[in-house]
N, CA, C and O atoms as a CHARMM CRD file, in Angstrom:
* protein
*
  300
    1    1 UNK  N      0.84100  -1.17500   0.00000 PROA 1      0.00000
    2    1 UNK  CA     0.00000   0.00000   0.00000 PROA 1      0.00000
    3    1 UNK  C      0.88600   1.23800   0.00000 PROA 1      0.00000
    4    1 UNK  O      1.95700   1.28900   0.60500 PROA 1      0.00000
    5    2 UNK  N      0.30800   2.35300  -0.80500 PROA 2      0.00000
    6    2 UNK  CA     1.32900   3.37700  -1.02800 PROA 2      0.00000
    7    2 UNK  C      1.03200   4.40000   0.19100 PROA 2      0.00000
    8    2 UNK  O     -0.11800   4.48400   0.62100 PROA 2      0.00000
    9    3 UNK  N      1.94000   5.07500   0.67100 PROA 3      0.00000
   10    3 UNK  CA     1.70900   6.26000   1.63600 PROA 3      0.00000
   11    3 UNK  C      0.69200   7.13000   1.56100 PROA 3      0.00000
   12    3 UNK  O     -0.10000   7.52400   2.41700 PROA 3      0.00000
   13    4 UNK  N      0.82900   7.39400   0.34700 PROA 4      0.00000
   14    4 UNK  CA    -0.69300   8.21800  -0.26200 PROA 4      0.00000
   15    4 UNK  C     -2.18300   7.39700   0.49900 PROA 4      0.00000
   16    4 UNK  O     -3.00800   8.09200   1.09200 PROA 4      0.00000
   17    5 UNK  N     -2.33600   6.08500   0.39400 PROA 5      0.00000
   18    5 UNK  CA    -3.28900   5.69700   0.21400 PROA 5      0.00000
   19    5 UNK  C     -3.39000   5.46900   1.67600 PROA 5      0.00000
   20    5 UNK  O     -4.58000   5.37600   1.98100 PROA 5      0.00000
   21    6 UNK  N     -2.50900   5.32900   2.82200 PROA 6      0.00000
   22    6 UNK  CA    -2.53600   5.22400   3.94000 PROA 6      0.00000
   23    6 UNK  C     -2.83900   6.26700   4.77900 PROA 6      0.00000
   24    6 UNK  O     -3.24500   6.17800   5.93800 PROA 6      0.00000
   25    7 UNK  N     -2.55400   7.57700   3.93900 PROA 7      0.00000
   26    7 UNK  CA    -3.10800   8.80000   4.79500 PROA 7      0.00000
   27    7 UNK  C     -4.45300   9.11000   4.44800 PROA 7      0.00000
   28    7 UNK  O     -5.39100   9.49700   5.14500 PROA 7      0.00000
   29    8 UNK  N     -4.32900   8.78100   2.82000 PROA 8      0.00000
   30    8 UNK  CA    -6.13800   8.95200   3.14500 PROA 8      0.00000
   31    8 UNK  C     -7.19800   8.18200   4.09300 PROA 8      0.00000
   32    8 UNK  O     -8.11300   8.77400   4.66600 PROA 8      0.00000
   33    9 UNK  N     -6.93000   6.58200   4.20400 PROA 9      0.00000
   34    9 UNK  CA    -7.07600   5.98800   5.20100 PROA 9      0.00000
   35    9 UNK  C     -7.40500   6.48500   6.61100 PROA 9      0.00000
   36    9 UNK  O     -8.53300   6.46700   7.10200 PROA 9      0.00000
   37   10 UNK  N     -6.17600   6.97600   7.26800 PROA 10     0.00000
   38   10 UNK  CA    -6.08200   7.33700   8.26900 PROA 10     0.00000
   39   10 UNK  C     -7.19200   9.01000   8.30400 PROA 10     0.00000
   40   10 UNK  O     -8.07900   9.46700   9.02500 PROA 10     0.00000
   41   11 UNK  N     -6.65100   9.31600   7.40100 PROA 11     0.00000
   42   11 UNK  CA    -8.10000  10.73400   7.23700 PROA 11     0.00000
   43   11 UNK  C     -9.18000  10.55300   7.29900 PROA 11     0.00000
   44   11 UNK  O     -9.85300  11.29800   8.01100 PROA 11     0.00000
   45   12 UNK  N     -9.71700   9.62000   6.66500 PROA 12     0.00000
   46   12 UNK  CA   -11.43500   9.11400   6.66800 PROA 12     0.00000
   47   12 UNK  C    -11.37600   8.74100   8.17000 PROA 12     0.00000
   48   12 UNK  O    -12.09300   9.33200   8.97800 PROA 12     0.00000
   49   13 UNK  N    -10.39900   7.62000   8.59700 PROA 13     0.00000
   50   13 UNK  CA   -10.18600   7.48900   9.83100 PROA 13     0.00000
   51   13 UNK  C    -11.15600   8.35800  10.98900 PROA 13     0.00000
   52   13 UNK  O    -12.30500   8.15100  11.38000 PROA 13     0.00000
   53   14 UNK  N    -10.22800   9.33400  11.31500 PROA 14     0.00000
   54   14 UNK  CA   -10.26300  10.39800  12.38700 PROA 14     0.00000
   55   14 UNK  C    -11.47600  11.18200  11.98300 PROA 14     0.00000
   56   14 UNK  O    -12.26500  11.64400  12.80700 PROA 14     0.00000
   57   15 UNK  N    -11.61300  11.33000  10.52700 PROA 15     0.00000
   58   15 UNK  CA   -13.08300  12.19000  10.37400 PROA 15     0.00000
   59   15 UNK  C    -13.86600  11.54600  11.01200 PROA 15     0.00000
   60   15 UNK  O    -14.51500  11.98200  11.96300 PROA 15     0.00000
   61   16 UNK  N    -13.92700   9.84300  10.34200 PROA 16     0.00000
   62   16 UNK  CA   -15.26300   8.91600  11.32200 PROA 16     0.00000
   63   16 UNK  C    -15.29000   9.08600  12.57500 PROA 16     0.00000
   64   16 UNK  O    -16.36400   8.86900  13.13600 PROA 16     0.00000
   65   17 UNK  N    -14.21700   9.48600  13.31800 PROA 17     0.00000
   66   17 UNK  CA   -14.11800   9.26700  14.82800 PROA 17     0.00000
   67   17 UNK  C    -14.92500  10.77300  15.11400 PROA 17     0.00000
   68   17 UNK  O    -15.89300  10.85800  15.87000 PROA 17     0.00000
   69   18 UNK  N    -14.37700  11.85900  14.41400 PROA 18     0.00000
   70   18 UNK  CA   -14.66500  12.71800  15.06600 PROA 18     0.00000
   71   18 UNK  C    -16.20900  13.40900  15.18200 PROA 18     0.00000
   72   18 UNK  O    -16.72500  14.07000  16.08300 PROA 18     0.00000
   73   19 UNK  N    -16.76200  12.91200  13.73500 PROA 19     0.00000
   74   19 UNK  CA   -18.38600  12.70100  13.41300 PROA 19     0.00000
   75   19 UNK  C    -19.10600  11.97300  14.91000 PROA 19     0.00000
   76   19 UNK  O    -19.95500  12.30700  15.73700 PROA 19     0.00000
   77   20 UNK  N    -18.46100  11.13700  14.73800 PROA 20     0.00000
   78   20 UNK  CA   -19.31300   9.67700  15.92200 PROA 20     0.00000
   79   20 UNK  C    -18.99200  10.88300  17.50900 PROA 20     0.00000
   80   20 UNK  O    -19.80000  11.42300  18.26500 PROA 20     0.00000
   81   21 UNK  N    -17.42900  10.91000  17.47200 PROA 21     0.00000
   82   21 UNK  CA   -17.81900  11.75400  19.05100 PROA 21     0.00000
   83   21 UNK  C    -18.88200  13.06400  18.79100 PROA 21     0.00000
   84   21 UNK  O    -19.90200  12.95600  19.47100 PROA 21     0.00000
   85   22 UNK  N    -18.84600  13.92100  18.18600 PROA 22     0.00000
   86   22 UNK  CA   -19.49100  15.34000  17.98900 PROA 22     0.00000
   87   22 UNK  C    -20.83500  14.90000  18.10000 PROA 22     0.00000
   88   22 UNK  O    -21.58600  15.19800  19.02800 PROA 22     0.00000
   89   23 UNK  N    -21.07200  14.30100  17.28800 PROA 23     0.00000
   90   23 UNK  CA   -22.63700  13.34200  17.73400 PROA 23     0.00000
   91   23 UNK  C    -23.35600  12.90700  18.69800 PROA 23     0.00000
   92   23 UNK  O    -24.55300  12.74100  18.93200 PROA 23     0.00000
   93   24 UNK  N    -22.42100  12.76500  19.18000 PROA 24     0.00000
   94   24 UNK  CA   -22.34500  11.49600  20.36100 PROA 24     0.00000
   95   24 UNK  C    -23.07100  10.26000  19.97600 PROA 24     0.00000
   96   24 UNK  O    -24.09200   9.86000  20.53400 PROA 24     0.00000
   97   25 UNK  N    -22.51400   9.72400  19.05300 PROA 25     0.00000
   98   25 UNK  CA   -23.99700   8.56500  18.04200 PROA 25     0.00000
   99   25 UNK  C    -23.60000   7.17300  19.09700 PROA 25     0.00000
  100   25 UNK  O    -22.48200   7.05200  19.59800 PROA 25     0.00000
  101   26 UNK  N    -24.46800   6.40800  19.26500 PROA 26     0.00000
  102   26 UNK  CA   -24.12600   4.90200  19.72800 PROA 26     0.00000
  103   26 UNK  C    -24.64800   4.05500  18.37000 PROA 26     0.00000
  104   26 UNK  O    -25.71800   4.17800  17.77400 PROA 26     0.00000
  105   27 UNK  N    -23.80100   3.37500  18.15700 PROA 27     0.00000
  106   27 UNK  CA   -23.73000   2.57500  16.88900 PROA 27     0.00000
  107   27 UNK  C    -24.72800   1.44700  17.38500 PROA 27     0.00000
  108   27 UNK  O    -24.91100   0.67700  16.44200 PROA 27     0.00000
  109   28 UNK  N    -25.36200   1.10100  18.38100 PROA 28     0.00000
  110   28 UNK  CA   -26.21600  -0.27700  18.34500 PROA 28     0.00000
  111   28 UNK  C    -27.43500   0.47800  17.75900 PROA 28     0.00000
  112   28 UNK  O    -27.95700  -0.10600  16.81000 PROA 28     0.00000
  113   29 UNK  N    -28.08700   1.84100  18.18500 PROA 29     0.00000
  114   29 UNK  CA   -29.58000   2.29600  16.94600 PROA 29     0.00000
  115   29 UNK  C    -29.06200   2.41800  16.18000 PROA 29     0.00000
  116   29 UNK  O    -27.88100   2.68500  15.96000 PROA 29     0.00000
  117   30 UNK  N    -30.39100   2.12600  15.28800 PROA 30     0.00000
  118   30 UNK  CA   -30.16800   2.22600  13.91900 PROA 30     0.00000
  119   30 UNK  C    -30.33400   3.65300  13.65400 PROA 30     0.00000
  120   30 UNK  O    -29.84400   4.05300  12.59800 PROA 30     0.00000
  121   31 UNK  N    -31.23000   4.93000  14.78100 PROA 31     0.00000
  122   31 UNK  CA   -30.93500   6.10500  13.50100 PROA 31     0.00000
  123   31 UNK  C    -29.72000   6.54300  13.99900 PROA 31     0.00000
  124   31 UNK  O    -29.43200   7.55100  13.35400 PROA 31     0.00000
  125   32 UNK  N    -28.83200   6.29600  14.84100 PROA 32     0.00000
  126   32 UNK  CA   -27.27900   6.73200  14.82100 PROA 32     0.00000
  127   32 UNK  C    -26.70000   6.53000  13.92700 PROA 32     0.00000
  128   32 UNK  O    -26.22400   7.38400  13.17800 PROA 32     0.00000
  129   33 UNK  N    -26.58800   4.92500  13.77700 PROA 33     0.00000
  130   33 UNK  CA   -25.91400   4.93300  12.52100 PROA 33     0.00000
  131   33 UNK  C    -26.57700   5.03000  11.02500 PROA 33     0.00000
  132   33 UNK  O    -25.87500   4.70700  10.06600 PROA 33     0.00000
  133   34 UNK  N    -27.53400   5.34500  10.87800 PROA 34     0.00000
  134   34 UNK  CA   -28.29100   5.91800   9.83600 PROA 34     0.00000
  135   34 UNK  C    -27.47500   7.57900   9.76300 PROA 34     0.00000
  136   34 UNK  O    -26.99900   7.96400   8.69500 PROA 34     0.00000
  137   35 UNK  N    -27.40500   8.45600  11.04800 PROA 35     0.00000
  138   35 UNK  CA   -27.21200   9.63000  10.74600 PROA 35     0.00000
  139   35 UNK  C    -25.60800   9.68000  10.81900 PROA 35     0.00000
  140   35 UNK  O    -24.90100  10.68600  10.76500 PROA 35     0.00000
  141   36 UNK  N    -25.23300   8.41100  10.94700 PROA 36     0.00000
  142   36 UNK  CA   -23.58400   8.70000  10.93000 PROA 36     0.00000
  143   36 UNK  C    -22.94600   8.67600   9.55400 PROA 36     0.00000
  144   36 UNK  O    -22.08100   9.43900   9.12600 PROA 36     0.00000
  145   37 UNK  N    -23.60300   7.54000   8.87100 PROA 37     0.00000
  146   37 UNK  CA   -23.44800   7.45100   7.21300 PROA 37     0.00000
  147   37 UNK  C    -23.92900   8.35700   6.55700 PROA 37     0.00000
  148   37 UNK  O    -23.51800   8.54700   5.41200 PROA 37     0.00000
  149   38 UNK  N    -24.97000   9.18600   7.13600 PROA 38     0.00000
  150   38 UNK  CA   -25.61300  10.22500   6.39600 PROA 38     0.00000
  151   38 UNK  C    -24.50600  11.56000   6.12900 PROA 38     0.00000
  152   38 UNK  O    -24.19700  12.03800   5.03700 PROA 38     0.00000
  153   39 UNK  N    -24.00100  12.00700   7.56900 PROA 39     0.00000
  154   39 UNK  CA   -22.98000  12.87900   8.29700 PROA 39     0.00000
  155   39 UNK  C    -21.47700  12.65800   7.62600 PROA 39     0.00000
  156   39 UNK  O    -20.65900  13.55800   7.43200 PROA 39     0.00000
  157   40 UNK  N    -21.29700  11.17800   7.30100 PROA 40     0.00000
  158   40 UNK  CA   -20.31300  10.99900   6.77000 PROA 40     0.00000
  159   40 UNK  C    -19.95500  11.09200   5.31600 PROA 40     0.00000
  160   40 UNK  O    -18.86100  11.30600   4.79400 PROA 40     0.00000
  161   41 UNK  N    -21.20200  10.86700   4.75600 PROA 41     0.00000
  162   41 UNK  CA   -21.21300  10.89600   3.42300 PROA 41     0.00000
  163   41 UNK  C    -21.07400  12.15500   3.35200 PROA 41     0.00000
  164   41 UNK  O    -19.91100  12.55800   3.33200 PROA 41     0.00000
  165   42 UNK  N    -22.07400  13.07300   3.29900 PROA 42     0.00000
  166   42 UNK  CA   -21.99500  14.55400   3.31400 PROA 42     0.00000
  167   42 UNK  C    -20.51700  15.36300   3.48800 PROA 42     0.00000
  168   42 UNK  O    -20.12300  16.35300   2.87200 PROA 42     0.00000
  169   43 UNK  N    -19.84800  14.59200   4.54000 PROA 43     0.00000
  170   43 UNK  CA   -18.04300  15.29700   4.84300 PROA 43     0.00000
  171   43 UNK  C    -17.86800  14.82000   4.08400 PROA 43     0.00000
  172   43 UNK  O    -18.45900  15.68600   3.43900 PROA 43     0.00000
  173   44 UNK  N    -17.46300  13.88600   3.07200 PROA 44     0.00000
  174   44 UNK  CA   -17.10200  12.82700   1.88400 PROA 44     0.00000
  175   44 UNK  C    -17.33100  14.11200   0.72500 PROA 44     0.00000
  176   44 UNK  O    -16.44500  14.77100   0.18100 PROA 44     0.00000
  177   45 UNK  N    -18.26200  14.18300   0.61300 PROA 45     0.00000
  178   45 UNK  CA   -18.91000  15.05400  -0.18900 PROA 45     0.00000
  179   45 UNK  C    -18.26000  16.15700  -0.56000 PROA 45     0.00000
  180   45 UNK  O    -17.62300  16.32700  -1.59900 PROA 45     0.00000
  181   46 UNK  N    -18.45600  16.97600   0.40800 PROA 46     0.00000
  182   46 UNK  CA   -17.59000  18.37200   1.01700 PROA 46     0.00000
  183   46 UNK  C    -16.14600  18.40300   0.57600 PROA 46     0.00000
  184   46 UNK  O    -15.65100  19.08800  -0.32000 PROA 46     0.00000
  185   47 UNK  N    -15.47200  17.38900   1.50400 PROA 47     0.00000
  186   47 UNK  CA   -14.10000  17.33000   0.82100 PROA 47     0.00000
  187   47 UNK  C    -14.07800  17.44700  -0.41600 PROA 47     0.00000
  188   47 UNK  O    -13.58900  18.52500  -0.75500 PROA 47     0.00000
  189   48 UNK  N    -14.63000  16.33600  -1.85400 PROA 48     0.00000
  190   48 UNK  CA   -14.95400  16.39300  -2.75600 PROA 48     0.00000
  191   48 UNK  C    -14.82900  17.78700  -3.64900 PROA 48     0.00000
  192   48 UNK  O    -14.08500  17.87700  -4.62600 PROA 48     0.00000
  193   49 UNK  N    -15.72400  18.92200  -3.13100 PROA 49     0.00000
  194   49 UNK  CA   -16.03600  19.86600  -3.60600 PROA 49     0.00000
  195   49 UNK  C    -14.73900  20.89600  -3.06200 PROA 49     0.00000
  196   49 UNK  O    -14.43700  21.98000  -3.56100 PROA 49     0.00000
  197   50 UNK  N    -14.26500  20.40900  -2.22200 PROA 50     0.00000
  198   50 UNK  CA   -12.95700  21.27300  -1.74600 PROA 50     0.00000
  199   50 UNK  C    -12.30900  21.37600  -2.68500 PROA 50     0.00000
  200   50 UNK  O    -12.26100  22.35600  -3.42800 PROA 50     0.00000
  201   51 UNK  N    -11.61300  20.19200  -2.79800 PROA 51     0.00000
  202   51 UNK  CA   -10.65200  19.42900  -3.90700 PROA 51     0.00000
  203   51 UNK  C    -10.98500  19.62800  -5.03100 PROA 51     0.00000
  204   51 UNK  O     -9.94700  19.47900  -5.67600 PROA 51     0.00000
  205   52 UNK  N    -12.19300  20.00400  -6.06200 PROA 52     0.00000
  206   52 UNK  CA   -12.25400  20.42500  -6.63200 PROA 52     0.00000
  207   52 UNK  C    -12.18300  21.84000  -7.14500 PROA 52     0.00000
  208   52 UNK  O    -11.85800  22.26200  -8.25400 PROA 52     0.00000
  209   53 UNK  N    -12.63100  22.56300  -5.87500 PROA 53     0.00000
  210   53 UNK  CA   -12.23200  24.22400  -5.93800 PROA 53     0.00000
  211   53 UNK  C    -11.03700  24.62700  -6.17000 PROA 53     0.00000
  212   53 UNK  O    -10.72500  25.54000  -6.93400 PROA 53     0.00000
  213   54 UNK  N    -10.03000  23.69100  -5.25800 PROA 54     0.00000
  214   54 UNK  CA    -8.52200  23.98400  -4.85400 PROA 54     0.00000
  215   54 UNK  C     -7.90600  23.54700  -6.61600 PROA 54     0.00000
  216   54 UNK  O     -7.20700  24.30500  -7.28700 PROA 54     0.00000
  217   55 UNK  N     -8.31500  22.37500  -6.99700 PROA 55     0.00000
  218   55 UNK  CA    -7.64600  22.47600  -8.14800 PROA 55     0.00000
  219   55 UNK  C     -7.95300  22.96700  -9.48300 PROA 55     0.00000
  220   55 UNK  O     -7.28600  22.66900 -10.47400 PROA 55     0.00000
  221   56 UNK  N     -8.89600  23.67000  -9.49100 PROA 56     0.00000
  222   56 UNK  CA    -9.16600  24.58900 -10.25300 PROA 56     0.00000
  223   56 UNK  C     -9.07600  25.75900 -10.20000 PROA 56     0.00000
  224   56 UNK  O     -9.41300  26.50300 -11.12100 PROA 56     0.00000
  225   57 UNK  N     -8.40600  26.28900  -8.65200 PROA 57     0.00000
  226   57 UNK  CA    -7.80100  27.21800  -8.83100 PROA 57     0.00000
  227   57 UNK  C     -6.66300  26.96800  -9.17800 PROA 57     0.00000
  228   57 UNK  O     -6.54200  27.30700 -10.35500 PROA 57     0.00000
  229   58 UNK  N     -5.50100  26.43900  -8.67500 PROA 58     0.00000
  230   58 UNK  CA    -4.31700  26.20400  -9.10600 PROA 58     0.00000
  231   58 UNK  C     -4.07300  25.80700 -10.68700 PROA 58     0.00000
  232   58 UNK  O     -2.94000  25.67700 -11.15200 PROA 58     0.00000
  233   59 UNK  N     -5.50300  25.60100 -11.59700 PROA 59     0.00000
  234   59 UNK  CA    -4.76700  25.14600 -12.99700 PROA 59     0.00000
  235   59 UNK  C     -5.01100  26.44900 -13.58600 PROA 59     0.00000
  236   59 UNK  O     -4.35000  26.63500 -14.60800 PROA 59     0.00000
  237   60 UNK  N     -5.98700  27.67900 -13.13700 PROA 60     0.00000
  238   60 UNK  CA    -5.77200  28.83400 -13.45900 PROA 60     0.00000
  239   60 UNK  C     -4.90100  29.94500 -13.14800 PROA 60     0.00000
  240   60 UNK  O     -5.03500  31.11300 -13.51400 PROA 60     0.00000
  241   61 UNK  N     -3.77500  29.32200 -12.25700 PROA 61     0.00000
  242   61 UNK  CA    -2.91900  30.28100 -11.70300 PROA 61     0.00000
  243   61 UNK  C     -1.97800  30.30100 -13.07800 PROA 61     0.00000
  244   61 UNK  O     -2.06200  29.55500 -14.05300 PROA 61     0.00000
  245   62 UNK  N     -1.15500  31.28300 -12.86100 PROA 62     0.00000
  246   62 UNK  CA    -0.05400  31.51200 -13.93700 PROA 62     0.00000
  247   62 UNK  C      1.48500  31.31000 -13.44800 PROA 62     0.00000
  248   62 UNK  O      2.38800  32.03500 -13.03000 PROA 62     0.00000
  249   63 UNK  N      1.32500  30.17900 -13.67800 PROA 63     0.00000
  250   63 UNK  CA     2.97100  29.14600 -13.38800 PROA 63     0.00000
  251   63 UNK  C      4.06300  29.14100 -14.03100 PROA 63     0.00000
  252   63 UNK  O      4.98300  28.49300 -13.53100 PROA 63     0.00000
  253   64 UNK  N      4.28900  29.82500 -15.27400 PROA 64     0.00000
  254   64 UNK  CA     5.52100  30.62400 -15.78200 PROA 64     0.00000
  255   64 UNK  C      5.97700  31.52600 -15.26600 PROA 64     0.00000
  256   64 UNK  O      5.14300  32.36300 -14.92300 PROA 64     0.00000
  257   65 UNK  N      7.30300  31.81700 -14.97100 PROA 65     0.00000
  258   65 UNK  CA     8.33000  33.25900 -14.90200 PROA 65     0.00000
  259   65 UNK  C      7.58600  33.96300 -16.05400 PROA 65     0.00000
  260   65 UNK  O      7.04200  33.41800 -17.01400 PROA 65     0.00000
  261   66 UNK  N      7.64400  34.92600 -15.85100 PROA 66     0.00000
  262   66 UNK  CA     7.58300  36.34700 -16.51500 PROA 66     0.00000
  263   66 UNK  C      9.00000  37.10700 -16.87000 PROA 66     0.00000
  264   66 UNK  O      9.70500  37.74200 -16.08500 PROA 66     0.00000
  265   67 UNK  N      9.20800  36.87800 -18.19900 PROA 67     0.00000
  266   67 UNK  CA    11.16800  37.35400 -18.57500 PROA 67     0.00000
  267   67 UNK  C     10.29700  38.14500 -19.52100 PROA 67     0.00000
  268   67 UNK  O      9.09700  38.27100 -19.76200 PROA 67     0.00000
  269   68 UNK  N     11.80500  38.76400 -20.07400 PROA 68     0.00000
  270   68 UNK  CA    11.41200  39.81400 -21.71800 PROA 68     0.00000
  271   68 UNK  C     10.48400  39.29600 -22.20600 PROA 68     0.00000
  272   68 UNK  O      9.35800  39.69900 -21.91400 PROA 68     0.00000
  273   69 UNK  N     10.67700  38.17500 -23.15800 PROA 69     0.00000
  274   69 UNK  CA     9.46800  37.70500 -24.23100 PROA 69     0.00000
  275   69 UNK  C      8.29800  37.63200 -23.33000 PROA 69     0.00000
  276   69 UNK  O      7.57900  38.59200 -23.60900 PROA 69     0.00000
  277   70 UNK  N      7.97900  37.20000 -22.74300 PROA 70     0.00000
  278   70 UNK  CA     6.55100  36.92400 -21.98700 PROA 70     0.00000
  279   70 UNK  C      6.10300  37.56800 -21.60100 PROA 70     0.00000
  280   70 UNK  O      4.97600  37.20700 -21.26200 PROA 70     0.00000
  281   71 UNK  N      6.40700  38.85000 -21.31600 PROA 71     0.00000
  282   71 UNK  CA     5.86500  40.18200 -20.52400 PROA 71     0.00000
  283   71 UNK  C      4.45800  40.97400 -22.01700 PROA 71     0.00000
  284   71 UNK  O      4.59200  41.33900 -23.18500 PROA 71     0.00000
  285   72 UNK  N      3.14200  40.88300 -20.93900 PROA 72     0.00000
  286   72 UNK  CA     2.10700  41.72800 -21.64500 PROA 72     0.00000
  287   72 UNK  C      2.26300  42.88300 -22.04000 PROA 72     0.00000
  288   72 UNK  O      3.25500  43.46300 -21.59700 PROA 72     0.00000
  289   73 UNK  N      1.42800  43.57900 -22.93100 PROA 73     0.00000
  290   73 UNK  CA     1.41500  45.05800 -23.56900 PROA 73     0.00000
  291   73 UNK  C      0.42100  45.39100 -22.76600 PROA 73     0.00000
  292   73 UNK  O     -0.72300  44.98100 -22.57000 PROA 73     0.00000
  293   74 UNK  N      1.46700  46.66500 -22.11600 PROA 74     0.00000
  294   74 UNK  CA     0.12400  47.62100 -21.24000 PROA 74     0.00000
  295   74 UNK  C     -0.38500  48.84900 -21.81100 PROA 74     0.00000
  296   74 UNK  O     -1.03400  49.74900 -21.27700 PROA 74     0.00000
  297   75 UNK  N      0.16600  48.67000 -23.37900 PROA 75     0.00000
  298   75 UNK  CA    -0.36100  50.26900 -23.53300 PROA 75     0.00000
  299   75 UNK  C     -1.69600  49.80400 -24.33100 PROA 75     0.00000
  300   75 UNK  O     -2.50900  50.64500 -24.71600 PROA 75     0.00000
């Protein structure tokens, strides 16, 4: 397993934990864990839409030096 895939792991990890404490859910009802998968999916989600913001900003940033040739016309 690659490192990558172990931190995401461990991320979903601690999110689950921290959903279930904030909750305070007990996993033997069912609407706990109904609202924990619900709660979880939704952070799932979220991240999702993070990660998508974040890298769509970064593919619109401008990642070349700026030298002679490359420099815009301001007049």
């Amino acid at each position: 397993m690659g490192k990558i895939t172990i931190f995401v792991v461990l991320f979903l990890l601690v999110g689950a934990y921290l959903i279930k404490t904030s909750y305070d859910l007990n996993y033997k009802k069912d609407e706990d864990r109904t609202t924990f998968v619900w709660e979880f999916a939704r952070w799932v989600l979220q991240i999702g839409g993070n990660v998508k913001n974040a890298v769509g900003y970064m593919i619109a940033m401008d990642w070349f030096p700026e030298g002679p040739n490359n420099e815009t016309n301001s007049s």
